[in-house]
C-alpha positions as CSV (number, residue, x, y, z in Angstrom):
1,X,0.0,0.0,0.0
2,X,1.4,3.4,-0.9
3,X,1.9,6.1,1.8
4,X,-0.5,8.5,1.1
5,X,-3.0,5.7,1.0
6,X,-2.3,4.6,4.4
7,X,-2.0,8.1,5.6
8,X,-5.5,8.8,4.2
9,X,-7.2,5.3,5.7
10,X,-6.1,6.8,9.0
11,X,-7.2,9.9,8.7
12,X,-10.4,10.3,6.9
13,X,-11.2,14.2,7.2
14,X,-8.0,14.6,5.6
15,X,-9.0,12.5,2.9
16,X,-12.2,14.5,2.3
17,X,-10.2,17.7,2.7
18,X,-7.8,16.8,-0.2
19,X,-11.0,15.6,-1.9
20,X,-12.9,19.4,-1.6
21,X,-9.6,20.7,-2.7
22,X,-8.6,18.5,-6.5
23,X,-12.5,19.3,-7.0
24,X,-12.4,22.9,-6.6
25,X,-9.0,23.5,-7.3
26,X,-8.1,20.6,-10.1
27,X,-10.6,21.7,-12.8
28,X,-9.1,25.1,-13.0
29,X,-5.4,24.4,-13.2
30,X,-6.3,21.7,-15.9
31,X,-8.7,24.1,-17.4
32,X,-5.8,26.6,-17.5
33,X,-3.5,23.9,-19.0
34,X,-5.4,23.2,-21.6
35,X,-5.7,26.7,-22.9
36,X,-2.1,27.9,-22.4
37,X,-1.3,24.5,-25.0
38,X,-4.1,25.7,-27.5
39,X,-2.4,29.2,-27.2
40,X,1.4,27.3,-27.9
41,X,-0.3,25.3,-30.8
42,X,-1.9,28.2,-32.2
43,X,1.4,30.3,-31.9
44,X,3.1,27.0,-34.0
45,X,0.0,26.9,-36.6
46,X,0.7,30.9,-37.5
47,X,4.9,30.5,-37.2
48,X,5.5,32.8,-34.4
49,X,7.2,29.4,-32.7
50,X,8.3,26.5,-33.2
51,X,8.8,22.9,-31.3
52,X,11.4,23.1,-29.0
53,X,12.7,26.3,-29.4
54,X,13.1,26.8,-25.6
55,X,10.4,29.9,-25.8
56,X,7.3,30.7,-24.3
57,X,4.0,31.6,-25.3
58,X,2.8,34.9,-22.7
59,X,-0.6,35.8,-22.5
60,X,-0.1,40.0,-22.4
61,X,-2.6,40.3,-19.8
62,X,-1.9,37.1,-17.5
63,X,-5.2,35.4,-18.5
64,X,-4.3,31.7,-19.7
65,X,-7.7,31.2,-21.3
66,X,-7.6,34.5,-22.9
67,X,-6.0,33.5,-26.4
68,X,-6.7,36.1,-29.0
69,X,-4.0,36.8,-31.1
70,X,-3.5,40.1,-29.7
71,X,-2.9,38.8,-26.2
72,X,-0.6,36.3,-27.2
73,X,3.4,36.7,-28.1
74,X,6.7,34.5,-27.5
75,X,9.3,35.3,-25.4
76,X,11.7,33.6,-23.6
77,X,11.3,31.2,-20.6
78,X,13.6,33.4,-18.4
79,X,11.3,36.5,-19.4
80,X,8.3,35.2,-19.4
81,X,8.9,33.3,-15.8
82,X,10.0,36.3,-14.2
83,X,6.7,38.3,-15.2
84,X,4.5,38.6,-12.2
């Protein structure tokens, strides 16, 4: 038995916490996911990048799921990181 299934058959509110959390908290860091690749692809599909070329795609206005053309541009991973 792994150890965060043991830990979680000893401690059920836990379990329930971590539960409440994934639910809540899961769907929008794979919803953001899933835009920030449709914003990569579409950034490949128009030749502003290309696969592995160690860039980033930024969304201008820190909205992952805001990929219109205008908000999107490729710097690099240093640059882009650093932006808060």
């Amino acid at each position: 038995m792994k150890e965060a299934a043991k830990y979680y058959a000893t401690h059920p509110e836990a379990k329930k916490k971590k539960a409440e959390y994934d639910k809540e908290y899961g769907k929008k860091t794979i919803k953001d996911r899933v835009a920030r690749n449709a914003a990569r692809r579409a950034m490949v599909k128009a030749g502003r990048a290309k696969k592995g070329d160690g860039k980033d795609v930024d969304h201008k206005n820190g909205n992952p799921t805001d990929n219109r053309k205008s908000n999107l541009s490729v710097v690099s991973r240093s640059k882009n990181r650093a932006k808060k």
